[in-house]
N, C-alpha and C positions, 0 to 999 in steps of 0.2 A: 408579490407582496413586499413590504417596507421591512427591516432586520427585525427579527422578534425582539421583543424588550424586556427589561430586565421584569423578574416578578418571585420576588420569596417566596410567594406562596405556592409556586409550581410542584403539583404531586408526579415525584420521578419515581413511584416505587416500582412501575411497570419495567424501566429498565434495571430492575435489581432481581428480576427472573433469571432464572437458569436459562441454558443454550445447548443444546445439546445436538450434536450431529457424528454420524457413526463413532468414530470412536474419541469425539473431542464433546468434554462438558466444561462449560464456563458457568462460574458463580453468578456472573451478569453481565448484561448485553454493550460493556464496555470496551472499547479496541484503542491501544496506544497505535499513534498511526506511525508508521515508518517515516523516519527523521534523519539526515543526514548530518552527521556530527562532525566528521573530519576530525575523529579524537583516538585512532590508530594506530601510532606510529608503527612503524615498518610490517602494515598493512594487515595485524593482527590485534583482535581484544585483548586489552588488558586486564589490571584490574582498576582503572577510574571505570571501566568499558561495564563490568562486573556490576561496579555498587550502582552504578548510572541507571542500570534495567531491573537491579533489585529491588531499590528504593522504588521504583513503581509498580512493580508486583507489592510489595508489602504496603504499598498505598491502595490497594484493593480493584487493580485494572484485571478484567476479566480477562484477554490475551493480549499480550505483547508483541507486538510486530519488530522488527527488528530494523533498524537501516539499510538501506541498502547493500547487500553484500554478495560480491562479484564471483563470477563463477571462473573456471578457469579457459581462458582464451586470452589470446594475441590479443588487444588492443579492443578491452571491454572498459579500459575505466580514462576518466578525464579529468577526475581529482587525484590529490595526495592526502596518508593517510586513513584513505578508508580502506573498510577490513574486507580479506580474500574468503571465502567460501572454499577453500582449498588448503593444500599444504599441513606439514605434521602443527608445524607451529601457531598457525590459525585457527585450528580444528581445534586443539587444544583447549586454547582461546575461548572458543566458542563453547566446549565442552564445560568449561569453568562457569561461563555465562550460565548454561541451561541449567545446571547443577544448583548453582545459585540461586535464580529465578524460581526452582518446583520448593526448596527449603523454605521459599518468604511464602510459598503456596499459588504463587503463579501460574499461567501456563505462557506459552511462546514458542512462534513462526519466526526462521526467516524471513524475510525478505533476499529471492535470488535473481541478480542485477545482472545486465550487462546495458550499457551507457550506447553502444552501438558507433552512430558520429556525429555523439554530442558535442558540443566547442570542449576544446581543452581548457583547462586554467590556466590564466597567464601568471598566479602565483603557485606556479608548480603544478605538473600530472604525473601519473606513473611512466618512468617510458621502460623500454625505449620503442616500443610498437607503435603501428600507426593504427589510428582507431578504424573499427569494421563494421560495413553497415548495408542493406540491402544492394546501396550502387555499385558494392565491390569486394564483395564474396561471394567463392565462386561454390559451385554446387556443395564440394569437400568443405568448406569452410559451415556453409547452412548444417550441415551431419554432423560436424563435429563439436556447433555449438549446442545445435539439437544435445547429443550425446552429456555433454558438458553441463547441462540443465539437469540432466539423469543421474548422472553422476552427483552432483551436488545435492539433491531430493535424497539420494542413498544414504549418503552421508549426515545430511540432519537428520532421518529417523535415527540412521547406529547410535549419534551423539542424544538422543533423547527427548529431541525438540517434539511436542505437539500436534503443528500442523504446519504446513509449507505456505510461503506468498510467491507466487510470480509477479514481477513489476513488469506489468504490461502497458502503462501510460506514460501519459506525459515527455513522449517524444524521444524516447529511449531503444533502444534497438527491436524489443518485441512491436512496439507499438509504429516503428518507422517501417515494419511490413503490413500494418494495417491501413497506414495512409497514403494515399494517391500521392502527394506530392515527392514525397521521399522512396515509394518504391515504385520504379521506373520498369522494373524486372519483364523479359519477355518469355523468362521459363514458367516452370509450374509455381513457381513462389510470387507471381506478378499478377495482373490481372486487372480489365476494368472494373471490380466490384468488390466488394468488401468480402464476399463469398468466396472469391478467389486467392485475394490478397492476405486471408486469415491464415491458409495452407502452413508457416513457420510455425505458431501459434497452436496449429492443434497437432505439429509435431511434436512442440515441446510439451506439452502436456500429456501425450499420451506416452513420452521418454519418461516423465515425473512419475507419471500413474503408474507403470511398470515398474519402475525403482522401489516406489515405495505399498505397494500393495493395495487392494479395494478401501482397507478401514481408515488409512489416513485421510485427513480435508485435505484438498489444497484450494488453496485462495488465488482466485487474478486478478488483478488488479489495473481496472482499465482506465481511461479518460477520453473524454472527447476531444478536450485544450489540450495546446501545446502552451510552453511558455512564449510569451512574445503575440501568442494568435488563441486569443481565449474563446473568441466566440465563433473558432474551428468544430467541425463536427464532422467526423470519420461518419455515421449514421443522419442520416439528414431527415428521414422519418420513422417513425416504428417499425415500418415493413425491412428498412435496411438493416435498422438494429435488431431485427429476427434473422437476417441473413450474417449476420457478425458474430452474435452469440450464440445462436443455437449451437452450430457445430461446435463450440469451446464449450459448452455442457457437455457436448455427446461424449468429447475428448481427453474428459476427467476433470472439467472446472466442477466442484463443489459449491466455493460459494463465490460471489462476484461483488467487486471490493469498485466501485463508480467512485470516480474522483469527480468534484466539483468545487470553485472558487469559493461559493455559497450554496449549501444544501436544503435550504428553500425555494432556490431559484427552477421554477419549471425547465423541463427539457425539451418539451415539443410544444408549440400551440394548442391549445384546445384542453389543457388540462394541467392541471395543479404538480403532478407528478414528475418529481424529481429523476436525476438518470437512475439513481438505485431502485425506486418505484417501480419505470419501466423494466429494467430488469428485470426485478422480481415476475412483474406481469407476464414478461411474452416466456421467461424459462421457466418458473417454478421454483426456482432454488433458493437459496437462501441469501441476503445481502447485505453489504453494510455501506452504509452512506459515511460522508464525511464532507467538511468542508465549511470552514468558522463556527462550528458549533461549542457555544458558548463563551462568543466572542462578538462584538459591535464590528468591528472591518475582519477584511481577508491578508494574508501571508504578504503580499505585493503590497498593499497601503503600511505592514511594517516596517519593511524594506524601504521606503521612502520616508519612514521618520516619522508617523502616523501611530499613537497610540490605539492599541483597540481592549475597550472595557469588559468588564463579564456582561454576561445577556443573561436571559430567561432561557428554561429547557421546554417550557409549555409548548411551544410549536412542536417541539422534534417529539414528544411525545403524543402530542396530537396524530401525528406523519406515523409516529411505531405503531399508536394502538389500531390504527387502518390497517396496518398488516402491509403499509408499503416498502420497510427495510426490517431485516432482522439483529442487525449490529449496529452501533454507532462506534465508528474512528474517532479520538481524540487527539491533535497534536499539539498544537501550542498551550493550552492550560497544564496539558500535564510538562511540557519540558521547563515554563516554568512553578510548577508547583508541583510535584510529586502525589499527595495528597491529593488532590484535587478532586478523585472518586468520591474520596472518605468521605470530603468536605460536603458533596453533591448529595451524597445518601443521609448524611447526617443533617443535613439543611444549613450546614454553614458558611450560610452563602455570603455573610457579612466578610469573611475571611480571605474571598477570593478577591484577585489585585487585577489589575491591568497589565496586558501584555504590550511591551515598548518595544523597539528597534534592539537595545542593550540586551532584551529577554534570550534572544536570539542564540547571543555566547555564552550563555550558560551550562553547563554541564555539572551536573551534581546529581 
């Protein structure tokens, strides 16, 4: 189908239900989607970091995901700037964040990263390690990141947070053991088949699940695309995608966070359903879609100078009340507009602006 289009009159009160799962209740089926800000310095939240996640909890986002935020290991990150998952001074950090976010009435996930061997920045990365990725870590290294994952799940429950995210997409250290291309591997972590290839993946999760107990969520968050190769697909049909996810259910994924460019866009031939759809279908659990929802273009058409406009929610609500996802991700409306919940629930949709290329460096 052609972008949904804009429409006032779109009734969103369906997504202003409650959410509820073991021991996580959201006001409503709204998700700030993890956004990398590069606004860290010496690789710990501040307080711009603080008001930044505030101001969108007190704009009425049902949970807050966090940027990506790295775990401890050798050569997990490829930017500068962004914030560690580790250390007194970090934790802290973060401890400050959570604090702040449950006062505005929020709730809030990390998001726990490792970049794998992503490209480095050539305007600066952490060093001085060299980045680590299925082609060159060796058993001890997979255990230790495993471990590292564990360890960081530990840690966000002491600090108070929620609910946990793995970043499992978009071409990042979990997800380059998912994919044939990047994992060459002839041990137990390799494999011709996504069945095989998942084996890091439902180590790390059942490392989180043990950390943090049966009643916390944790969220995975996967993608087909990579950047550069979008219309890649690690599951080629639904039978593969039952060989990829099921086991990351059995392994303590709660709910399953499908990245796509556009989230109208089908995933298989033969049927309207998007990747969070699918999901939903072949595991049961619970999911959130994302992907330019409530926006005319996608992330990449901003990046190239391309304005994109507000849209209509009429589709996505269409897609909810089927019962094909159970969250919606929002990122670019809320990083430029905080508000932007309010505005959605209150109908003030005259209010909502256009997201440009400039949007991008915003942080407020």
């Amino acid at each position: 189908m052609a972008d949904p289009q804009p429409n006032k009159n779109d009734d969103v009160s369906a997504l202003f239900k409650p959410f509820e799962l073991k021991g996580l209740t959201l006001k409503n089926r709204f998700v700030m989607a993890p956004m990398t800000r590069q606004r860290s310095p010496g690789n710990a939240p501040g307080e711009p970091n603080v008001e930044y996640y505030t101001r969108r909890a007190a704009g009425g986002v049902g949970l807050i995901l966090s940027e990506g935020t790295v775990v401890e290991r050798p050569g997990k990150l490829h930017l500068r700037d962004v914030p560690h998952f580790y250390g007194e001074r970090a934790l802290d950090g973060w401890k400050k964040v959570i604090d702040s976010v449950h006062r505005a009435g929020g709730k809030m996930a990390p998001q726990l990263w490792h970049v794998g061997l992503a490209k480095q920045d050539p305007n600066g990365h952490e060093e001085p390690a060299a980045l680590e990725g299925p082609a060159n870590m060796s058993r001890d290294d997979v255990h230790a990141t495993v471990r590292a994952f564990g360890k960081a799940a530990a840690d966000a429950k002491r600090l108070g947070f929620d609910a946990i995210e793995l970043h499992g997409a978009h071409g990042y250290l979990i997800d380059q053991f998912f994919y044939e291309v990047t994992n060459q591997r002839t041990d137990e972590y390799g494999g011709k088949t996504i069945g095989e290839r998942n084996r890091f993946a439902v180590e790390v999760l059942e490392a989180v699940r043990e950390a943090v107990g049966p009643e916390m969520v944790v969220i995975l968050r996967l993608s087909q695309w990579k950047v550069g190769a979008y219309d890649n697909k690690i599951a080629k049909t639904p039978k593969e995608m039952e060989q990829w996810l099921l086991p990351l259910v059995e392994a303590g994924a709660d709910v399953l966070h499908l990245s796509q460019r556009r989230y109208w866009e089908p995933e298989f031939a033969g049927s309207d359903l998007n990747a969070a759809g699918w999901a939903k279908k072949i595991t049961g659990k619970p999911t959130i879609t994302v992907g330019s929802v409530g926006l005319s273009g996608d992330l990449f058409g901003n990046f190239a100078g391309e304005a994109s406009a507000p849209q209509g929610l009429g589709e996505l609500v269409r897609r909810f009340e089927r019962g094909d996802f159970d969250l919606v991700a929002v990122g670019r409306p809320l990083l430029g507009d905080p508000a932007w919940v309010e505005k959605i629930k209150a109908g003030r949709t005259s209010e909502l602006t256009e997201f440009t290329k400039e949007s991008l460096g915003r942080y407020f």
